[in-house]
C-alpha positions as CSV (number, residue, x, y, z in Angstrom):
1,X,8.5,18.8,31.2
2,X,4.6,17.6,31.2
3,X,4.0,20.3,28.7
4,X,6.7,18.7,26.4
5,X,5.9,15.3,26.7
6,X,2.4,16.0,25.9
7,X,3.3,18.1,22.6
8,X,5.7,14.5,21.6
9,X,2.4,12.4,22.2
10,X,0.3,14.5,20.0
11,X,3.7,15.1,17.7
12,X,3.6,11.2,17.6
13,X,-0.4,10.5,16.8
14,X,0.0,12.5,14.2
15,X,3.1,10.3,12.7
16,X,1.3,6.8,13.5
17,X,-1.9,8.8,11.7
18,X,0.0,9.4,8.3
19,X,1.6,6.0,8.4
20,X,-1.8,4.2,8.7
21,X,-3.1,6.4,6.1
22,X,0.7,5.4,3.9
23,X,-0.1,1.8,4.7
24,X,-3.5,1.9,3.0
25,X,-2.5,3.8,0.1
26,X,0.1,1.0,-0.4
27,X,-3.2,-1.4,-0.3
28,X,-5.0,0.6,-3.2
29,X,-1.8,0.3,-5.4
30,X,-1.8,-3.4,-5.0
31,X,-5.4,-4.0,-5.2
32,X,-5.5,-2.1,-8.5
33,X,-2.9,-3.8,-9.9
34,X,-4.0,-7.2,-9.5
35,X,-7.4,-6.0,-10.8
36,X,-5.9,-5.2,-13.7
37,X,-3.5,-8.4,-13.7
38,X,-7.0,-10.7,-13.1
39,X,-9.3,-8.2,-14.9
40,X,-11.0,-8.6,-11.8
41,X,-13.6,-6.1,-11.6
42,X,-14.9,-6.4,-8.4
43,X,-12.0,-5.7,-6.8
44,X,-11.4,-2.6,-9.1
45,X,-14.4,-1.2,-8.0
46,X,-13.6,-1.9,-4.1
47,X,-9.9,0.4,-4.9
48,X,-12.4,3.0,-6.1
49,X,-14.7,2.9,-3.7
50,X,-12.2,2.9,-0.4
51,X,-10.7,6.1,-2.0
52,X,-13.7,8.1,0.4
53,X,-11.6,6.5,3.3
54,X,-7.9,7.4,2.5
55,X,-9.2,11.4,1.8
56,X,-10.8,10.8,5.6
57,X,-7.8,9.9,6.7
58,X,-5.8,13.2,5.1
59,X,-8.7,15.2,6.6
60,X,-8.4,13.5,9.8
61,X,-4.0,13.6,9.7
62,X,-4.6,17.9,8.4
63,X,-6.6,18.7,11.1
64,X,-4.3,17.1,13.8
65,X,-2.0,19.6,12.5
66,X,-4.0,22.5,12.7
67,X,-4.7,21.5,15.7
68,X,-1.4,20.7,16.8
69,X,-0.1,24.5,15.3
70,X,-2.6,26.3,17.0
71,X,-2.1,24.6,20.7
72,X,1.5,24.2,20.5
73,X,2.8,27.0,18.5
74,X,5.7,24.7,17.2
75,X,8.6,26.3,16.3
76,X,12.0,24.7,14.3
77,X,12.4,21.4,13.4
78,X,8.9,20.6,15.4
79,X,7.3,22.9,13.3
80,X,8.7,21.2,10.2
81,X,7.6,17.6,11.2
82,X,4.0,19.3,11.3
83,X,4.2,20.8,7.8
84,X,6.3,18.3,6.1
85,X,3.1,15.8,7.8
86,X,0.9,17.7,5.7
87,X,3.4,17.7,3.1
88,X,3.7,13.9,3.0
89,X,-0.5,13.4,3.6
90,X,-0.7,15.1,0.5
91,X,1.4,12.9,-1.6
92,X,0.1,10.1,-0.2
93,X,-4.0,11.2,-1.4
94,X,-2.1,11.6,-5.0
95,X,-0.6,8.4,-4.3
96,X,-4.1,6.8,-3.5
97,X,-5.9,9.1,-6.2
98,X,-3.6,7.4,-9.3
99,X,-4.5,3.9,-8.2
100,X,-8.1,4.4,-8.1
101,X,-7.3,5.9,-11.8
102,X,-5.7,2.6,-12.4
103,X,-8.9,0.6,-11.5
104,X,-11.1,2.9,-13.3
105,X,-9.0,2.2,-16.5
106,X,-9.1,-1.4,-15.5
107,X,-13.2,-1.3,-15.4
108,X,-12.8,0.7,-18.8
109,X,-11.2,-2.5,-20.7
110,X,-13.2,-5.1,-18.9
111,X,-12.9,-8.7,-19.3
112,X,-12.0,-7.5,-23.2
113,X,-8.6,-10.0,-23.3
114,X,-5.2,-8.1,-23.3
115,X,-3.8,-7.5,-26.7
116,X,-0.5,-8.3,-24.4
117,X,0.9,-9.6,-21.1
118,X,1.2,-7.2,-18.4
119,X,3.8,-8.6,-16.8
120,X,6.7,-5.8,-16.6
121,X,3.4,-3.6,-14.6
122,X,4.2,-6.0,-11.2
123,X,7.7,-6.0,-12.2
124,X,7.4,-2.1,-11.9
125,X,5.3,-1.7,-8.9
126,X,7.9,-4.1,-7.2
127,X,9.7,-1.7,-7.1
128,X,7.1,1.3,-6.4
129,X,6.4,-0.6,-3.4
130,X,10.0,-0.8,-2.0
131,X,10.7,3.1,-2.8
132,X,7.0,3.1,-0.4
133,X,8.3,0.9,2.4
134,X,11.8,2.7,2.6
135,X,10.2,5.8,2.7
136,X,7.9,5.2,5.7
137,X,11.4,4.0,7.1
138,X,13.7,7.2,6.2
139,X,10.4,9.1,7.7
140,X,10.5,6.8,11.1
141,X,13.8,7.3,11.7
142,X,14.5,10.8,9.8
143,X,17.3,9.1,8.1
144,X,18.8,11.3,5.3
145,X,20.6,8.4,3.2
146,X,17.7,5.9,3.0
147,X,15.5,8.7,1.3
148,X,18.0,9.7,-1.0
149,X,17.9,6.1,-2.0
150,X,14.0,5.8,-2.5
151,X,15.0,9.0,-5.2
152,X,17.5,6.8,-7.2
153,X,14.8,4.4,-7.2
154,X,13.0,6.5,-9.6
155,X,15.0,6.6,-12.1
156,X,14.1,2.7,-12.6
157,X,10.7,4.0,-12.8
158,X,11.4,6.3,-15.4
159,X,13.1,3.8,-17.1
160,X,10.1,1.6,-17.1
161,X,7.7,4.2,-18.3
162,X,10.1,4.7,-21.1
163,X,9.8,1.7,-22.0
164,X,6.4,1.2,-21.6
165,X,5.4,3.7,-23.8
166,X,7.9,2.8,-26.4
167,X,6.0,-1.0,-26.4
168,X,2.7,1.1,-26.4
169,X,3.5,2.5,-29.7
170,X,4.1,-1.0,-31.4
171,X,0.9,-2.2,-29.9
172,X,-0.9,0.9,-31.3
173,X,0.4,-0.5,-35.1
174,X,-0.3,-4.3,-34.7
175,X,-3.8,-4.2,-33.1
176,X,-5.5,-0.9,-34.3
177,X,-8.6,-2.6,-33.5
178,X,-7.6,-2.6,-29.7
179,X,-6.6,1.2,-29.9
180,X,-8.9,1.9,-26.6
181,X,-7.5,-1.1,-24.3
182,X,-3.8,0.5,-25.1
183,X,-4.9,4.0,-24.0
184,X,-5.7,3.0,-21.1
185,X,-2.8,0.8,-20.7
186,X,-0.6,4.1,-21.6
187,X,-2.3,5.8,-19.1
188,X,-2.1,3.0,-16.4
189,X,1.9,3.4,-17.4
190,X,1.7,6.9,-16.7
191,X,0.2,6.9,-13.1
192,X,2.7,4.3,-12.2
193,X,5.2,7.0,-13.7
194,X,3.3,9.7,-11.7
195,X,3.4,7.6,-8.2
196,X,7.0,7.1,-8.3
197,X,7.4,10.9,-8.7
198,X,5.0,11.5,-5.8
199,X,6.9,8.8,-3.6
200,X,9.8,11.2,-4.3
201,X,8.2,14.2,-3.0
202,X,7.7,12.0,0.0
203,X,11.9,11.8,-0.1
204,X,12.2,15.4,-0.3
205,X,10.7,16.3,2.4
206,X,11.7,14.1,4.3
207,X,15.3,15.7,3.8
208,X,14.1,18.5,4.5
209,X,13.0,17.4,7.7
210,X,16.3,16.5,8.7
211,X,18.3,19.1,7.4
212,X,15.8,22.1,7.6
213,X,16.7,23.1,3.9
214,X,15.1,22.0,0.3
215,X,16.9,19.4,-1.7
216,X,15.6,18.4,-5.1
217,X,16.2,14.5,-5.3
218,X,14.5,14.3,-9.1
């Protein structure tokens, strides 16, 4: 019985690990966007410099697996909370990686004024964030339907991008003179795009958490 409860503690510092390390991915996202709303370069810079800490964290949440494998010799579902951790860490590094791409686009364009409001980004990441929080949520409680949910989400993220790049185009014609500020607006777009799909990897496996088989949400 002690051995068990002891293999639940570690089983449960790893989870409170990988939901610190969700919680300050969430922080980059927002930071980089409201650099890039403000063109507030300083606080670009600070969303790439704290991305050191988040791939500390996936070190730190990969090794407490390891760890946890090689003590425990997990087997079933206890062996798929550890992998679909690792799984999840993962996603969460992308997740962390793209918004440190989105303040290195943001220090690219500068305090050069924007060729066009940015106002459908926030709108976007509104959302991104919500898919994030209800995730963390279908992982917390290993609920099947809430992760299925954060899927459907993405297709409003897709949707977005669509649109996005379609608006991209039009810029591209009227200010030809601007044609480096919209790349890296179409390339802000795309890691949005890129997150959602990473947040649904998160979904997936958390399904397969639950139900022990592989479900393709996308």
């Amino acid at each position: 019985m002690q051995v068990r409860k002891n293999f639940e503690m570690e089983l449960e510092q790893q989870k409170q690990a990988l939901l610190k390390m969700v919680e300050f991915s969430n922080k980059m996202l927002v930071d980089s966007v409201e650099a890039l709303r403000t063109q507030n370069l300083e606080l670009a810079q600070q969303v790439i410099d704290s991305d050191k800490q988040l791939n500390q964290m996936e070190i730190d949440v990969n090794d407490k697996a390891i760890q946890i494998i090689a003590k425990e010799g997990p087997v079933a579902k206890d062996l798929r909370k550890v992998i679909v951790s690792l799984k999840i860490s993962s996603d969460v590094e992308r997740i962390g990686d793209l918004a440190v791409n989105i303040a290195k686009s943001t220090l690219i364009i500068g305090k050069e004024p924007l060729v066009a409001e940015i106002t459908e980004i926030p709108r976007v990441i509104e959302i991104i964030k919500d898919m994030l929080h209800k995730s963390v949520s279908a992982f917390n409680y290993e609920d099947v339907s809430i992760a299925k949910y954060v899927a459907d989400q993405d297709d409003k993220v897709d949707e977005y991008y669509g649109k996005f790049l379609q608006e991209m185009i039009t810029l591209f014609k009227l200010y030809p003179n601007n044609t480096n500020q919209i790349l890296q607006l179409s390339f802000i777009c795309r890691y949005i795009e890129r997150i959602g799909d990473h947040i649904t990897n998160i979904a997936e496996n958390i399904v397969y958490l639950v139900k022990g088989k592989r479900y393709d949400l996308d």
